[in-house]
C-alpha positions as CSV (number, residue, x, y, z in Angstrom):
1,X,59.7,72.5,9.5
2,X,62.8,70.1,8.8
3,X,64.7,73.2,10.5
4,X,62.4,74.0,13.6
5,X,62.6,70.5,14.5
6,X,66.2,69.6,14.2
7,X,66.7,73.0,16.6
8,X,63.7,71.6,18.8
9,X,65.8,68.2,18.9
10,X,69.4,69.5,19.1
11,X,67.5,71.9,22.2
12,X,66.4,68.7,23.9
13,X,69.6,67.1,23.5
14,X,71.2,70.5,25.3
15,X,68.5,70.6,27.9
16,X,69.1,66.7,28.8
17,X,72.8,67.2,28.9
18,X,72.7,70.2,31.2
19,X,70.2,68.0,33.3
20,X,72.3,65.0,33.4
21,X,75.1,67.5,35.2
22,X,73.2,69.2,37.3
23,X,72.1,65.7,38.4
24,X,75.4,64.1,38.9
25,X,76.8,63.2,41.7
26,X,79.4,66.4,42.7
27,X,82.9,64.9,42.4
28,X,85.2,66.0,45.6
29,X,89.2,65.6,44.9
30,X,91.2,64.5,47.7
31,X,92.4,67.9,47.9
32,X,88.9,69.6,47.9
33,X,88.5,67.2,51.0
34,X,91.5,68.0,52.9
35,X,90.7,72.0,52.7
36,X,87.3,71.2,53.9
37,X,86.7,72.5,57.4
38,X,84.3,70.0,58.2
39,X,86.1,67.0,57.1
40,X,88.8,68.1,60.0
41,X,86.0,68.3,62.5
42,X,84.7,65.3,61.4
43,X,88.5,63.6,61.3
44,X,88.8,65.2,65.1
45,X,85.9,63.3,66.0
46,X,86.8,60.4,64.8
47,X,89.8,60.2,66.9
48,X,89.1,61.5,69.7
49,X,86.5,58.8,69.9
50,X,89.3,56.2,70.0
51,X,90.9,58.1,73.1
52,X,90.9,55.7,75.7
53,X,92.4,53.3,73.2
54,X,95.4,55.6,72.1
55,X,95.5,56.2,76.6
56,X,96.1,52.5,77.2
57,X,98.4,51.6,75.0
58,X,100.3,54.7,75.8
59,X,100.2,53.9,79.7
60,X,101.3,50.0,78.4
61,X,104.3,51.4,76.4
62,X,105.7,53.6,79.4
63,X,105.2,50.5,82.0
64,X,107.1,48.4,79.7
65,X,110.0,50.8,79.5
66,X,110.1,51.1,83.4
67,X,109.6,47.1,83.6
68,X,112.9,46.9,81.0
69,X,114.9,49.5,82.8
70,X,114.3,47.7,86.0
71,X,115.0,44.4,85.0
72,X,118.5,45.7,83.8
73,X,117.1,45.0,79.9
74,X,116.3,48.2,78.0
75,X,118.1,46.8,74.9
76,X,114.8,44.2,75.0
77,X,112.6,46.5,75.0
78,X,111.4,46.5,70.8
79,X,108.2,48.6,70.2
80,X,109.3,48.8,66.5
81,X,109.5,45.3,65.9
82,X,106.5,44.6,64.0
83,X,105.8,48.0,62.6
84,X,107.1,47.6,59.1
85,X,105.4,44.4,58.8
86,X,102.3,45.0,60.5
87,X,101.7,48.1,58.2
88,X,102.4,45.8,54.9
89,X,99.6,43.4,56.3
90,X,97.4,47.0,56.5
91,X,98.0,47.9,53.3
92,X,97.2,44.3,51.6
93,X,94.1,44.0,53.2
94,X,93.0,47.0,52.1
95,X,94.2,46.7,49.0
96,X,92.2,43.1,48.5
97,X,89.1,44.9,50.2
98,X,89.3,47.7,46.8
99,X,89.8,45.1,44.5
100,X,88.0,42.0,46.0
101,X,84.6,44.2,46.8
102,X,84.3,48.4,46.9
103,X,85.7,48.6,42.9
104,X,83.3,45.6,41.5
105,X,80.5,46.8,43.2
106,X,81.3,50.2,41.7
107,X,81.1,48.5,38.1
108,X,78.1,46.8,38.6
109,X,76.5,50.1,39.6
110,X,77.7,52.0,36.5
111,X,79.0,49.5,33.9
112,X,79.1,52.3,31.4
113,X,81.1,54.3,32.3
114,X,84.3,52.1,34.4
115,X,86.9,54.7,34.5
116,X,84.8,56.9,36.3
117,X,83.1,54.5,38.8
118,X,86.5,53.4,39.9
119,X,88.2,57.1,40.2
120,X,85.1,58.0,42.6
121,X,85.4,55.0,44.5
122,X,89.0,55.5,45.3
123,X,88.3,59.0,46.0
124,X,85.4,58.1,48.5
125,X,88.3,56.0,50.8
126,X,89.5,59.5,51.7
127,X,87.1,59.8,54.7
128,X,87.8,60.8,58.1
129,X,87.4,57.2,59.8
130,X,89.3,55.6,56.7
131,X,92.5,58.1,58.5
132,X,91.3,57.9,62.0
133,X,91.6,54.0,61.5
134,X,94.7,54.1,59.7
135,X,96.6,55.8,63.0
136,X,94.8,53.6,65.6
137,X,96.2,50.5,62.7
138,X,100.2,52.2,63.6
139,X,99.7,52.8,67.4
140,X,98.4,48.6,67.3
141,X,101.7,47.9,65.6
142,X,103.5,49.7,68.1
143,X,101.0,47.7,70.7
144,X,101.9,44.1,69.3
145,X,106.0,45.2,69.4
146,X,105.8,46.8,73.3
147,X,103.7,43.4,74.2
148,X,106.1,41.1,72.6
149,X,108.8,42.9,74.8
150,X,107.2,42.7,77.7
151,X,106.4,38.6,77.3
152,X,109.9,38.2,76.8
153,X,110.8,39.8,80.1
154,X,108.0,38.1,82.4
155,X,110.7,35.1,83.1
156,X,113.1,37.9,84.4
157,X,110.4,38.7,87.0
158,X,108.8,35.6,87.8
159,X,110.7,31.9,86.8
160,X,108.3,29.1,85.6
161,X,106.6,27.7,88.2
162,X,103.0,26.5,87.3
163,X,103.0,23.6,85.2
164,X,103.2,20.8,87.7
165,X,100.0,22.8,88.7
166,X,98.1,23.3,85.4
167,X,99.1,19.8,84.5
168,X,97.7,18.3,87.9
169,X,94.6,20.5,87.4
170,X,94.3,19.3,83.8
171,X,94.2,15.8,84.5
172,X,91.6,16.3,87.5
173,X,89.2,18.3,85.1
174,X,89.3,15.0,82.4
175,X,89.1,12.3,84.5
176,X,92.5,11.7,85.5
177,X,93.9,11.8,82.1
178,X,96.0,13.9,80.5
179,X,93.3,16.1,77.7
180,X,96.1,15.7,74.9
181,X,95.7,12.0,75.5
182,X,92.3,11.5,75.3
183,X,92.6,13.6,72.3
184,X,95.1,11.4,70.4
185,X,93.1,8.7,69.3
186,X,91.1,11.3,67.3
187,X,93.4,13.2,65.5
188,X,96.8,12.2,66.6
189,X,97.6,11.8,62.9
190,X,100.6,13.3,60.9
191,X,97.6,14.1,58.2
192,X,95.5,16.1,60.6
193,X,98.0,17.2,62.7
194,X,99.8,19.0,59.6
195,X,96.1,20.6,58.9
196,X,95.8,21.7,62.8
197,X,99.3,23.2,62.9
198,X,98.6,24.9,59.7
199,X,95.0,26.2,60.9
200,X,96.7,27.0,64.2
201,X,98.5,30.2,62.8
202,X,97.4,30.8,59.0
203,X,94.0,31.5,59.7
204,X,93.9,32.5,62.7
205,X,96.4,35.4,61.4
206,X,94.6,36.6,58.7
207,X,91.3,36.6,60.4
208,X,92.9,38.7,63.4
209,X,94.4,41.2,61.1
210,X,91.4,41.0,58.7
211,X,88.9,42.0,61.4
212,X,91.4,44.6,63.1
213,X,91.3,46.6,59.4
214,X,87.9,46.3,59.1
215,X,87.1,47.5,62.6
216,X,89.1,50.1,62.5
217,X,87.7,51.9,59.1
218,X,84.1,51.1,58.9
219,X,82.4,54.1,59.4
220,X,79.2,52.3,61.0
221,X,80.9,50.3,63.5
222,X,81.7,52.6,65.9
223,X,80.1,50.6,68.8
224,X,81.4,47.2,68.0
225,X,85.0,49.2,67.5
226,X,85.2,50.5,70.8
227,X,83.6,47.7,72.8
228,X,86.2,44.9,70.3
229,X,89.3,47.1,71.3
230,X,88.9,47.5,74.6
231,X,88.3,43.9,75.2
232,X,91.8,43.4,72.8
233,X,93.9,45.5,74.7
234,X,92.4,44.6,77.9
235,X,93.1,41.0,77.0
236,X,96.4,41.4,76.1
237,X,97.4,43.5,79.1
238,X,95.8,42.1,81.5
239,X,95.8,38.7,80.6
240,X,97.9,38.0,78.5
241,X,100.9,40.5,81.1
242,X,99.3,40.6,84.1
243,X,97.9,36.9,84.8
244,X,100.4,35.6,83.1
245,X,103.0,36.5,85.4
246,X,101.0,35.6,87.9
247,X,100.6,32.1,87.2
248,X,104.1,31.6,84.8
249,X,104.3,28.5,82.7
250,X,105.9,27.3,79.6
251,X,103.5,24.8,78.6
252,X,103.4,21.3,78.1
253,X,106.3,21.4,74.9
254,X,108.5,22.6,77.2
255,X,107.6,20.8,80.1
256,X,110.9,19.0,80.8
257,X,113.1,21.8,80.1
258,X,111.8,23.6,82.7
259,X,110.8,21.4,85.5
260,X,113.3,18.5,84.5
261,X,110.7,15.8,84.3
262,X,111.6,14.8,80.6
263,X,108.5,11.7,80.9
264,X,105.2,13.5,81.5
265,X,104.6,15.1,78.1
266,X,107.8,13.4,76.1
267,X,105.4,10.7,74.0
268,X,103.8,14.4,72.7
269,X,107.1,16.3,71.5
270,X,108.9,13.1,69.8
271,X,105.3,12.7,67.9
272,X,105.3,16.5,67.4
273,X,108.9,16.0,66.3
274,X,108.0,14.5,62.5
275,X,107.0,18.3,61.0
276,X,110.1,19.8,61.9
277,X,111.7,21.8,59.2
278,X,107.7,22.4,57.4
279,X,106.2,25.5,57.3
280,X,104.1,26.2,60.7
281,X,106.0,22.9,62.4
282,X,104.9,23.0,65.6
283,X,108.7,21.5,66.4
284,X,110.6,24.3,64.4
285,X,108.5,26.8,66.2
286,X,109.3,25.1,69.3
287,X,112.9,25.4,69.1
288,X,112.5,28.9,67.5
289,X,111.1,30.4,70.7
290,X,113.3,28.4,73.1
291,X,116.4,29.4,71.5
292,X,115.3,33.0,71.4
293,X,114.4,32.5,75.4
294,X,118.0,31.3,76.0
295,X,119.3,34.2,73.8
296,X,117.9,36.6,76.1
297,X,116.9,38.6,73.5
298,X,113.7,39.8,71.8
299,X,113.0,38.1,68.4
300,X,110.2,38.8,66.1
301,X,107.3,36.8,67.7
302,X,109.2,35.3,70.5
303,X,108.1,35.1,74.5
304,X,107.3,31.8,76.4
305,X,104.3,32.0,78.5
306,X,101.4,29.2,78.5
307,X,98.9,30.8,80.8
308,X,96.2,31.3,79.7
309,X,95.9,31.0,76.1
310,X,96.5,34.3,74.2
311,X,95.3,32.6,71.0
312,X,92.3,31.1,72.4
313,X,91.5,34.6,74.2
314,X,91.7,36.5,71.0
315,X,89.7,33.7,69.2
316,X,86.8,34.2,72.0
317,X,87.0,37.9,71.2
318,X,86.2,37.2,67.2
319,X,83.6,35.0,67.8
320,X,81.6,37.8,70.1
321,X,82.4,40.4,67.6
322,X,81.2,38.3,65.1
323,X,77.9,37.7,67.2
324,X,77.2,41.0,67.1
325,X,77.1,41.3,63.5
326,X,75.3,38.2,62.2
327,X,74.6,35.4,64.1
328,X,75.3,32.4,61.4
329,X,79.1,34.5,61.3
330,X,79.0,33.9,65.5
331,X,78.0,30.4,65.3
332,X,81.0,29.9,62.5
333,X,83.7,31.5,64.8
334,X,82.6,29.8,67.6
335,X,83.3,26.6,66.0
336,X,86.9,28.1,64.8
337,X,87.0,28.9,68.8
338,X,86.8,25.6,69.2
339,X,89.2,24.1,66.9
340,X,91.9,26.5,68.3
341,X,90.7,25.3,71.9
342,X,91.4,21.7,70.6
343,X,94.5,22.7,68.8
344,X,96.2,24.5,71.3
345,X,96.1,21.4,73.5
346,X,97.3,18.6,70.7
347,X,99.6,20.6,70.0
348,X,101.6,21.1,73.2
349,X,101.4,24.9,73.3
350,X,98.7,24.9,76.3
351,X,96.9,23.3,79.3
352,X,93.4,23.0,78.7
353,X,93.0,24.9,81.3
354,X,94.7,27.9,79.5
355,X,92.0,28.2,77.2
356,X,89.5,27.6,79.5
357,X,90.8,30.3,82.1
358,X,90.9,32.6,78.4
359,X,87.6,32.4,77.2
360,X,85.8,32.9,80.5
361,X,88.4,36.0,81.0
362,X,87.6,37.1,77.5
363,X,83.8,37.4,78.0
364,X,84.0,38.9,81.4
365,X,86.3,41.6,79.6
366,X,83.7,42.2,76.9
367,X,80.8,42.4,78.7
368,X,82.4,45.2,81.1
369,X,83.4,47.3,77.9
370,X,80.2,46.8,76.6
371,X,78.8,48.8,79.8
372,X,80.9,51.5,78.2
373,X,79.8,51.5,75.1
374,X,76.3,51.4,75.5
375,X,74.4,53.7,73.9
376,X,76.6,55.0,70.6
377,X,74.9,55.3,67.5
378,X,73.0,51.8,66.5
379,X,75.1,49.0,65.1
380,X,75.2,48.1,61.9
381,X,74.5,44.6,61.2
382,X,73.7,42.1,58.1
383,X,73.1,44.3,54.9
384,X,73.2,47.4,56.5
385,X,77.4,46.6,57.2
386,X,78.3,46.0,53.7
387,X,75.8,48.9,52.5
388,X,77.9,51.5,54.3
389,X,81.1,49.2,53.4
């Protein structure tokens, strides 16, 4: 009896094993994947359903090489620029979103057995959109370097000639004051200017680059991602090139060098003047993109052009996105819309009016890519974005 029941046990043990495998998840190696037929239709897809995007910024690159050879500057023209660093920023953000979020979730789903949880998890970031996002992540580095290029040159086509304009239009928007004076008494502070200049460009980096990752690999966005980079690129080009050559300025930092009244905005670069030398000093950066202006050359993040606000346009653009996803998240970038609006202006880089010429731009630009995107697969949105994360 002792016998029949340790081979009735050891049986069970055999039977549960055998179970246990049949019932576990099949384990695909990235090479499995890469033979797969359908993993290239699906990758094919993928891309193709970023077309237009890959279109634009290809018709973008070949007008800036026309705009440099006709301007007698092809040596300015820099589509490379960024690349390196651009792709570094890809790679880190990805690299906190394994390690911040997919690989503890992983653990907490199967404590037991670690090794295992976090070999599948890695092997389930080889998907289709995860490669499809990772090219349209290169051809927006190549983007940021042929845009860059292309500010630089604007001043070759049309000089500065709109800030005794914006500035008059400023002051008859706020009651006959200048906006960065009525917001002095506020925050015209070393303390909370240091914070402004530092939220200015930390934050706002690493919440643009943040969003452009996620965007661009989530396999449930596809709606949001089309409708996001239209609006970016449209911004960018059409804005941020086309109406800004339009309506040239340098902004009120540079106000006196290029209309030669050195009193309208003075009292606001001398009290600008006390971070110079500190990281994100609105002075250093100042004198950083006027020297490169006056070099003639294109430097990493360099171009002069006020109108309208790039920064505020691309803040606009995260605070929709983020609308679409979660409403409390809309509400939250709308106020860090705001701040940048407010920033922009103590700070010396813009009119008011820039901003306010960006936003409205901005939304009109979203709404019209929206019509485009209307009627892809359902967005996802709250728990259902992280689920599929």
């Amino acid at each position: 009896m002792r016998l029949h029941g340790s081979i009735g046990m050891n049986e069970g043990h055999r039977l549960l094993h055998q179970e246990s495998i049949e019932t576990a998840p099949p384990r695909v190696s990235w090479g499995g994947k890469l033979r797969s037929q359908p993993f290239w239709r699906e990758l094919h897809r993928e891309v193709m359903s970023d077309r237009w995007l890959y279109v634009t910024i290809l018709l973008y690159f070949i007008a800036a090489q026309l705009l440099a050879v006709a301007t007698g500057n092809p040596h300015r023209l820099r589509p490379l620029m960024y690349l390196t660093g651009w792709l570094t920023t890809v790679l880190s953000c990805l690299a906190l979103y394994l390690l911040g979020y997919r690989i503890p979730k992983a653990l907490l789903a199967d404590p037991r057995r670690p090794l295992r949880a976090i070999l599948n998890t890695v092997s389930s970031l080889m998907a289709p959109r995860l490669l499809a996002g990772g090219l349209l992540l290169v051809s927006l580095g190549v983007f940021f370097g042929t845009f860059t290029s292309v500010k630089n040159l604007l001043p070759e086509i049309v000089p500065f000639w709109s800030d005794p304009l914006l500035a008059d239009i400023d002051e008859a928007l706020h009651g006959g004051t200048a906006p960065w004076l009525l917001l002095h008494p506020l925050i015209g502070d070393p303390e909370t200017t240091r914070a402004i200049e530092l939220t200015y460009m930390l934050p706002w980096s690493v919440m643009m680059a943040g969003t452009q990752v996620l965007l661009a690999i989530h396999p449930k966005l596809s709606q949001l991602r089309g409708q996001y980079y239209s609006t970016y690129l449209g911004a960018w080009i059409l804005l941020g090139s086309g109406l800004a050559c339009i309506g040239m300025s340098a902004g009120p930092v540079y106000y006196g060098d290029v209309t030669g009244d050195n009193h309208r905005f003075s009292a606001l670069v001398e009290y600008l003047s006390f971070s110079d030398g500190l990281i994100s000093s609105a002075a250093g950066i100042r004198n950083y993109l006027w020297n490169a202006y006056q070099s003639k050359d294109t430097w990493l993040s360099s171009g002069i052009s006020a109108f309208p606000s790039m920064h505020v346009a691309t803040t606009t653009l995260l605070a929709l996105a983020g609308w679409v996803l979660n409403r409390w998240l809309g509400f939250a970038l709308a106020a860090f819309w705001l701040v940048i609006l407010v920033s922009s202006v103590h700070l010396g880089w813009h009119y008011a009016i820039d901003g306010y010429v960006s936003t409205l731009c901005t939304i009109a630009i979203w709404m019209v890519a929206g019509r485009f995107y209307r009627g892809s697969e359902p967005q996802a949105k709250g728990r259902d974005l992280w689920s599929h994360a």
